[in-house]
Wavefront OBJ file of the C-alpha trace (Angstrom):
o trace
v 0.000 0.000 0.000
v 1.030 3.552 -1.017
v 0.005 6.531 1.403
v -1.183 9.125 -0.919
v 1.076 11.660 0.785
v 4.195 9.498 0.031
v 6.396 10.791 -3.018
v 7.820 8.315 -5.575
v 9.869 9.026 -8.347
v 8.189 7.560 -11.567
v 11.669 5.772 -11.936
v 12.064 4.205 -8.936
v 11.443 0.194 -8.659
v 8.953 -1.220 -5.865
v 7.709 -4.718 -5.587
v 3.759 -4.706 -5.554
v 3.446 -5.634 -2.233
v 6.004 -2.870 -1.062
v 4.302 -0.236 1.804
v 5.295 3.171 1.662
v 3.207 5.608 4.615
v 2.748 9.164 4.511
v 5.154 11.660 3.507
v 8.232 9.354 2.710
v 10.431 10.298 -0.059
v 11.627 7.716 -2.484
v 14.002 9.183 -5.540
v 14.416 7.780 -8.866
v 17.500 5.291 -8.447
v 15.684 3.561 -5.782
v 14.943 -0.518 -5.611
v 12.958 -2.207 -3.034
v 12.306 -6.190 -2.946
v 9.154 -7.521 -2.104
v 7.325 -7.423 1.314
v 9.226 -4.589 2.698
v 7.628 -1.617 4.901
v 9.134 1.913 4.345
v 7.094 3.915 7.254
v 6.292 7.554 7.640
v 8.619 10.342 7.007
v 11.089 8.337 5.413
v 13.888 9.669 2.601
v 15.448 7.142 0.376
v 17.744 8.332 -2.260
v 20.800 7.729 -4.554
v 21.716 4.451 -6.140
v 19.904 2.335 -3.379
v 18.663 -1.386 -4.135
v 16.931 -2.664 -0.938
v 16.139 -6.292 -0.769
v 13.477 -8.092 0.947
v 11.127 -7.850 3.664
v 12.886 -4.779 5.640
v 11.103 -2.642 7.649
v 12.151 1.350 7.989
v 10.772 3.531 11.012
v 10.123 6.931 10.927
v 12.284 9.545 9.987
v 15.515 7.036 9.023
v 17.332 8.717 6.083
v 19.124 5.760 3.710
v 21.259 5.889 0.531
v 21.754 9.802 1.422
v 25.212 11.739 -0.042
v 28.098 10.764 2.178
v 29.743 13.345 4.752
v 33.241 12.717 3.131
v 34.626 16.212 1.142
v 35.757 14.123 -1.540
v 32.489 13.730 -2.461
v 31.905 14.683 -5.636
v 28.574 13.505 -6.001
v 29.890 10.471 -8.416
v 26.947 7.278 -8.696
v 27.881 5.415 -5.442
v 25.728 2.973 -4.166
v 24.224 1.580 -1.463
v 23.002 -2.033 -0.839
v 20.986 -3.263 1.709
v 19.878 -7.375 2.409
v 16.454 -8.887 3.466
v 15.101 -9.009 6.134
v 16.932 -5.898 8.411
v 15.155 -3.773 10.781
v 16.084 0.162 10.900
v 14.447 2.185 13.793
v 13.815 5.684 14.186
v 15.699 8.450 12.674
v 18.734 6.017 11.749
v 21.195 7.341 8.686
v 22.973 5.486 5.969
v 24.884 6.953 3.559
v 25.818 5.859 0.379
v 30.017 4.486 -0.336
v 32.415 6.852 -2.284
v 34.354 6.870 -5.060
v 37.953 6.658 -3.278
v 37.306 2.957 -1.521
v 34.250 0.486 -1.987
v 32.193 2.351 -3.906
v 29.474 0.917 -1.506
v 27.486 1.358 1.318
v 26.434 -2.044 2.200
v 24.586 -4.063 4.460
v 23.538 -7.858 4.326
v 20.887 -9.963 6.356
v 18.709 -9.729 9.453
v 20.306 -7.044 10.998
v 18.560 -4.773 13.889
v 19.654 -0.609 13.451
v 18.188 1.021 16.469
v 16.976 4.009 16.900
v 19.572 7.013 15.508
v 22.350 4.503 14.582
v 24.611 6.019 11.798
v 26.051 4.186 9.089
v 28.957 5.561 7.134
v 29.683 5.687 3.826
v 31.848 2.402 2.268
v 30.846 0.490 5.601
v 30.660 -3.441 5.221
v 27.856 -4.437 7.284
v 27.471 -8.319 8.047
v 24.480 -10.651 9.199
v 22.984 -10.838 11.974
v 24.031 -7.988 13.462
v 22.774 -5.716 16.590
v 23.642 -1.906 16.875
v 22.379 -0.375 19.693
v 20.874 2.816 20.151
v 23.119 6.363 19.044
v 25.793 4.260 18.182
v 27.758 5.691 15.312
v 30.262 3.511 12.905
v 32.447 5.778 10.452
v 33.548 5.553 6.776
v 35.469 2.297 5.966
v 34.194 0.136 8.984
v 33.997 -3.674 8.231
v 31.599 -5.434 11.345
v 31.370 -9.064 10.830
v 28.740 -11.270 11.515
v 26.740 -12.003 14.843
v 28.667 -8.941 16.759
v 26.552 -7.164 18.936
v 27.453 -3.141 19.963
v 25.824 -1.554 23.014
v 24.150 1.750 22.696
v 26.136 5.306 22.349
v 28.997 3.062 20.338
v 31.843 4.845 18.548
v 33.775 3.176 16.199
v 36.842 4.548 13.865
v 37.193 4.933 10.663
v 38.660 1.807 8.735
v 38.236 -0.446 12.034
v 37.190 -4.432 11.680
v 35.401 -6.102 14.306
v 35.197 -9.326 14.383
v 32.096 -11.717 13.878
v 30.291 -12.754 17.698
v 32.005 -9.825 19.194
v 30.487 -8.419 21.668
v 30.866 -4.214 22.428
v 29.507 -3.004 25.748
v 27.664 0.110 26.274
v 29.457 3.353 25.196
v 32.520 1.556 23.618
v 35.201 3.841 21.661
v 36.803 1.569 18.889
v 40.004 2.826 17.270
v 41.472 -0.622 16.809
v 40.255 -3.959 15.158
v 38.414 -5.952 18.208
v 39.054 -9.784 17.577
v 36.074 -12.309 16.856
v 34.479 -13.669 20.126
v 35.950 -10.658 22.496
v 34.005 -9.222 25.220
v 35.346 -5.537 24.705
v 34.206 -2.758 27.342
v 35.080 0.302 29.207
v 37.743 0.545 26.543
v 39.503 -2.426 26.609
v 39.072 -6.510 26.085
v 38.051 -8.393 28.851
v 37.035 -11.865 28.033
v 35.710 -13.771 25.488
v 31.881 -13.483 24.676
v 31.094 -17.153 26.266
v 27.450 -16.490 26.715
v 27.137 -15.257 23.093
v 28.997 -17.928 21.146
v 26.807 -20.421 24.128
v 23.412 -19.417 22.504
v 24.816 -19.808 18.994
v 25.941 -23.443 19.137
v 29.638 -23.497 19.648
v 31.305 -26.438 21.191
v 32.503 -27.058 24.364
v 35.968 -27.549 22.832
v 35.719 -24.805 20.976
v 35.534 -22.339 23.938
v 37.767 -23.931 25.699
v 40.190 -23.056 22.660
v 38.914 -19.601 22.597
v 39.651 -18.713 26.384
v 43.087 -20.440 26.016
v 43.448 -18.219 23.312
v 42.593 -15.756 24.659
v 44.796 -15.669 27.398
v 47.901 -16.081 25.153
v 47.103 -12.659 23.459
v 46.038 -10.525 25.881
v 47.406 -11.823 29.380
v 50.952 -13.024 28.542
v 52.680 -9.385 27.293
v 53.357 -10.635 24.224
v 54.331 -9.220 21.108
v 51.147 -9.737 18.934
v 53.161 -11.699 16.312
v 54.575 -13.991 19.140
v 50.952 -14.348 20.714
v 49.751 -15.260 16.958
v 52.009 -18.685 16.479
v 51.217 -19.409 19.976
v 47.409 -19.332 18.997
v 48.176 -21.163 15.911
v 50.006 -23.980 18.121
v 46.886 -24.456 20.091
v 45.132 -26.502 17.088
v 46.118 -25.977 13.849
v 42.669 -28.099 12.641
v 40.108 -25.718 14.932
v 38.211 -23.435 12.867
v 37.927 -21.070 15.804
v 41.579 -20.712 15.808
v 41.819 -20.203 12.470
v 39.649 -17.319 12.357
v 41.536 -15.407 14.709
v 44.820 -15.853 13.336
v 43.810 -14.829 10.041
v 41.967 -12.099 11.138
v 45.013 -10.878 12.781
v 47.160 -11.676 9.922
v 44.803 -9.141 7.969
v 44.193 -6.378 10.394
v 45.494 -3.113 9.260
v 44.916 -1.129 12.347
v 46.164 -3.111 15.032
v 44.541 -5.377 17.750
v 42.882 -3.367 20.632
v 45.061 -4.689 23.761
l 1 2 3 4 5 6 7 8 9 10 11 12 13 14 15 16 17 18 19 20 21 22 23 24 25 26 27 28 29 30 31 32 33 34 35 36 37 38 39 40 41 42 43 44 45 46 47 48 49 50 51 52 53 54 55 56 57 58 59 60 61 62 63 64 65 66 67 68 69 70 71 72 73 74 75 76 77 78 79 80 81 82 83 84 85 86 87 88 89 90 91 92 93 94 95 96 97 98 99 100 101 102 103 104 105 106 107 108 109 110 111 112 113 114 115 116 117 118 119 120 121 122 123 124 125 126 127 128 129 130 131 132 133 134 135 136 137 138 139 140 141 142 143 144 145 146 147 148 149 150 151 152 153 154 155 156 157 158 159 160 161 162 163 164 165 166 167 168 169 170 171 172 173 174 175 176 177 178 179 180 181 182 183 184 185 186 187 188 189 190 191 192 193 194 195 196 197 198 199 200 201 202 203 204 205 206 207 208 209 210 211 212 213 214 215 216 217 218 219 220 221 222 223 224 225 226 227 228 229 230 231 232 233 234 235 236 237 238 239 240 241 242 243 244 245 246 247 248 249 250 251 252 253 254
């Protein structure tokens, strides 16, 4: 159902079944899959393609021009998955030119309310981003990690799938997969987390021995890797945190 207050470019592409309520804006380069609900007061714009069954409060503003000067207003994009939830008054801008390209953001993900979303951000699955949290240009968040409200998180930062970001958290380095990171530093790994998602035993006990190695031993991160990797070389777990520390560009947070 279309409110007859929304506005919709002639251009833009919306499934039949696609809801749009009163007053929302939606400009010509505009997509939107099938079952999704844009609510009131919404403003969707630039090269946006918006999958399936989302739902967008009030006043969230997605696919807008980036904050970056370099903008020159070139045909960036911005990408969204099924099935994501985006509360009130959230922001997403669209990727730029000098990186990605893209703004994007996959699978049953939950935006609370005022959440900003950066331009060239890589935004996994199953995601949570609590309330006022805001994630700069360039930020990579892998799947399952969870950020407590009034987040801040760097430009060009990773964080690592199942980690887990207390309330008010200020990210300038990459936070490993699994970490429990508040009050500015890690402080165990996210047991209860990883628990409700089906990890083994084994595999935690692998993960707290790990984690021990890098961040209670004083090591020197490339020492604490190989010790990691000694641990068992066959453990998927363990694998995913030595190669994300193999690729991080910014550093662990330690």
């Amino acid at each position: 159902m279309i409110h007859p207050s929304a506005v919709i470019h002639p251009s833009a592409k919306l499934a039949e079944d696609v809801t749009v309520g009163p007053f929302s804006i939606i400009e010509k380069n505009v997509e939107i899959g099938s079952g999704t609900i844009v609510g009131p007061h919404v403003v969707i714009n630039g090269h946006t393609k918006i999958g399936s069954n989302n739902h967008f409060y009030q006043f969230s503003s997605i696919g807008e021009a980036n904050q970056d000067k370099k903008y020159k207003g070139e045909p960036t994009r911005t990408l969204i998955g099924n099935n994501n939830v985006v509360r009130e008054c959230c922001t997403i801008h669209r990727g730029t030119a000098q990186d990605r390209q893209q703004t994007s953001i996959g699978d049953d993900n939950l935006l609370m309310a005022y959440t900003h979303i950066a331009h060239d951000c890589v935004i996994g699955n199953h995601i949570i981003i609590a309330n006022s949290s805001n994630i700069a240009g360039h930020v990579v968040i892998d799947d399952w990690a969870i950020l407590g409200g009034f987040s801040g998180v760097h430009q060009f930062c990773h964080i690592g799938a199942h980690a887990f970001l207390g309330i008010r958290s200020h990210v300038t380095q990459d936070i490993l997969p699994f970490v429990l990171f508040a009050e500015g530093a890690p402080r165990s790994i996210n047991v209860e987390g990883i628990k409700r998602r089906g990890f083994s035993s084994d595999e935690i006990s692998l993960l707290r021995k790990a984690y021990k190695v890098i961040y209670r031993q004083a090591l020197r991160i490339e020492d604490a890797k190989q010790q990691v990797r000694e641990l068992d070389q066959g453990s998927a777990v363990i694998t995913q945190l030595v190669e994300f520390i193999e690729n991080s560009q910014r550093g662990i947070a330690r």
